[in-house]
C-alpha positions in Angstrom: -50.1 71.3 56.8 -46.8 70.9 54.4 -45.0 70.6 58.1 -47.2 67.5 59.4 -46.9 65.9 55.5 -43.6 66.3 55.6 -43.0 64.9 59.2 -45.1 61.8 58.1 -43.5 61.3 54.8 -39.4 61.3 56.8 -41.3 59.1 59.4 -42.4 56.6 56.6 -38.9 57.1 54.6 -36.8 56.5 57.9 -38.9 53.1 58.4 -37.5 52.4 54.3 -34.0 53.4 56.2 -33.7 56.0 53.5 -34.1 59.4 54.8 -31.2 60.5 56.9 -30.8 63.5 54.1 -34.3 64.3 54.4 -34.5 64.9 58.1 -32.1 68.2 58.4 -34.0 70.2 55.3 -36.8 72.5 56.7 -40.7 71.5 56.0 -40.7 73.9 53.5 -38.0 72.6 51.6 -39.1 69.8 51.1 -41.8 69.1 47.8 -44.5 66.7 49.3 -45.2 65.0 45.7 -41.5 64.5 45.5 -41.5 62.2 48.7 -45.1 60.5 48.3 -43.4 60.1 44.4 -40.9 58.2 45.7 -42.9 56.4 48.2 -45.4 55.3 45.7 -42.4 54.1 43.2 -40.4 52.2 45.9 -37.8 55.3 45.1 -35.5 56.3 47.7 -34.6 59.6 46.4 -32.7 60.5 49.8 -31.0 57.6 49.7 -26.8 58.2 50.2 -26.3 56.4 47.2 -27.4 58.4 45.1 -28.6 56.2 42.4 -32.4 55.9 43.3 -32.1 53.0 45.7 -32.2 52.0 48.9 -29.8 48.9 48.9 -26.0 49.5 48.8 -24.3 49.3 45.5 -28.0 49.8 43.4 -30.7 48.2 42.1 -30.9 44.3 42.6 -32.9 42.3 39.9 -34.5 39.1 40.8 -34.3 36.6 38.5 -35.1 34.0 40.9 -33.1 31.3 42.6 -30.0 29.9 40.1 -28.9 26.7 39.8 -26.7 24.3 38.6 -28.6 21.1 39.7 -30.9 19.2 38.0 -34.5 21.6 39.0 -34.7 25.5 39.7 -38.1 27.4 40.1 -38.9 30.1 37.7 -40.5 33.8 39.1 -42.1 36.4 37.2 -40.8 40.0 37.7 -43.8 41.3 38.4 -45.9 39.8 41.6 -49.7 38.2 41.3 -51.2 35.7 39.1 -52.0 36.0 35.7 -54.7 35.5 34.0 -54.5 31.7 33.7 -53.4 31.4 36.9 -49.6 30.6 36.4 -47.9 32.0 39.3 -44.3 30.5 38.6 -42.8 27.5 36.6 -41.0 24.3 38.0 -38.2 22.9 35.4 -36.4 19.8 35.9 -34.0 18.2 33.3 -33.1 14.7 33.0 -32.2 11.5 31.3 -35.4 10.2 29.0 -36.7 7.4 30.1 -36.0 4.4 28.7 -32.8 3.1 29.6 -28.8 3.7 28.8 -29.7 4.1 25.3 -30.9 7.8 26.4 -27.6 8.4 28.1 -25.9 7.9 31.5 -26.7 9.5 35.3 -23.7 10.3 36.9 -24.5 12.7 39.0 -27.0 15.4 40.3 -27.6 17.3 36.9 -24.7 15.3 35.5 -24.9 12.8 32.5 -22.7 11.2 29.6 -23.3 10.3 26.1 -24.6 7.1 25.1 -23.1 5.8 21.8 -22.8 9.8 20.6 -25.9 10.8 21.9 -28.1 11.9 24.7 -31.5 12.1 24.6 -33.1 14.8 27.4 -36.7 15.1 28.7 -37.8 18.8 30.2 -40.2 17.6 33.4 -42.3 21.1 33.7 -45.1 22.0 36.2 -46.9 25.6 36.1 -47.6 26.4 40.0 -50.8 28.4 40.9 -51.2 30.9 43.9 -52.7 28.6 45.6 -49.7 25.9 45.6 -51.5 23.0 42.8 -50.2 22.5 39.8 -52.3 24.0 36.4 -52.7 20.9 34.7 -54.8 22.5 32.1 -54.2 23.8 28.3 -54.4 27.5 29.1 -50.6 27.9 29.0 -48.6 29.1 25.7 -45.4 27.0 26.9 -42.2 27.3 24.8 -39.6 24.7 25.5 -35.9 25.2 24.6 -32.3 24.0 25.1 -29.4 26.2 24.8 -25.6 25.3 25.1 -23.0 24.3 22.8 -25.8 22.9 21.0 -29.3 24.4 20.6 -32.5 22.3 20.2 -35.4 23.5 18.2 -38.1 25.2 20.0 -40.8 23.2 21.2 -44.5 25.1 21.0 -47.9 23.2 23.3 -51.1 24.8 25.3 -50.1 22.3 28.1 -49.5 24.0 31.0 -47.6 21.0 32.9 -46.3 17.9 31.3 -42.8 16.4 29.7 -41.4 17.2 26.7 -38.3 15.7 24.7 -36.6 18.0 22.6 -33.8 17.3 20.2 -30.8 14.8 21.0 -27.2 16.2 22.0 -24.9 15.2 20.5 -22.0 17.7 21.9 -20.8 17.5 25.3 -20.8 20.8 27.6 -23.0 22.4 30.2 -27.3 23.4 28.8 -29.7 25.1 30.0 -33.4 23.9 29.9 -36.2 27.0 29.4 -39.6 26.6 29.7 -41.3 30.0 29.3 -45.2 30.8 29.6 -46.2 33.3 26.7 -49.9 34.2 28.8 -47.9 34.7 32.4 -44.6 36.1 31.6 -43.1 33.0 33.7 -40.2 31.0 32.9 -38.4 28.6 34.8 -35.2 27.3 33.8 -32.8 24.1 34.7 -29.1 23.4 33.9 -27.6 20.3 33.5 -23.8 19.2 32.1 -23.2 16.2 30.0 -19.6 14.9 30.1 
């Protein structure tokens, strides 16, 4: 019986592309709750590398797709939907509306003070499983600005919507973060004012 689990288990870990060490040791030598362990965990224990994973050069992290343009879509670690539904967060920085008074478009994700100033809205949808948007007040949305200069932290139960925070006055390159408290999900833009 430890031969047959064995035989499956180097079957399943040379489909992962992870068992060439596995496949000289003997049946015996091999601990069966070591390699369904590792199976279960996404480990590849007999990996060549040595470090506990199966991709050259270690573990990757995905933080989801970066960006320096004016939108970027924000992912979860972990995979499923939460419990209101938020599966990932769309984030897209721009000029307010209103005219040059707000600032100046040059460019995607490029703008220029306006007498000193710029003033930025956030543009943020929560996405469901299903593809809609959550348009309702189940969120715990926190809304920031980081760069050269920092805007407050803007706090609402709106799950989608546009927000304006604090004017910048201080050119340089930002980063807009919207981050969902309830999901874990956060999506992020970047934008440079010149």
């Amino acid at each position: 019986m430890k031969r047959m689990v064995a035989s499956i288990a180097a079957a399943a870990l040379v489909t992962c592309g992870a068992a060439a060490s596995l496949s000289a040791a003997p049946a015996s030598a091999v601990g069966s709750l070591d390699i369904f362990g590792a199976l279960l965990t996404g480990s590849a224990a007999g990996s060549s590398g040595g470090n506990g994973s199966p991709e050259p050069g270690g573990p990757q992290s995905n933080t989801g797709p970066s960006n320096t343009g004016p939108s970027n879509t924000g992912q979860r670690p972990s995979g499923g939907p939460s419990s209101n539904g938020v599966v990932g967060i769309d984030v897209t920085a721009k000029r307010a509306d209103g005219g040059y008074a707000y600032g100046t478009k040059i460019g995607p994700g490029l703008f220029t003070l306006y007498d000193g100033k710029f003033t930025p809205a956030v543009v943020y949808n929560a996405r469901t499983s299903a593809g809609g948007t959550n348009s309702a007040n189940n969120c715990q949305i926190e809304i920031q600005i980081t760069g050269p200069q920092n805007s407050g932290v803007i706090k609402t139960a709106e799950c989608s919507g546009t927000k304006h925070p604090d004017r910048i006055t201080v050119t340089g390159t930002y980063t807009a973060t919207v981050l969902d408290r309830v999901s874990g999900r956060q999506g992020t833009s970047s934008f440079t004012i010149e």
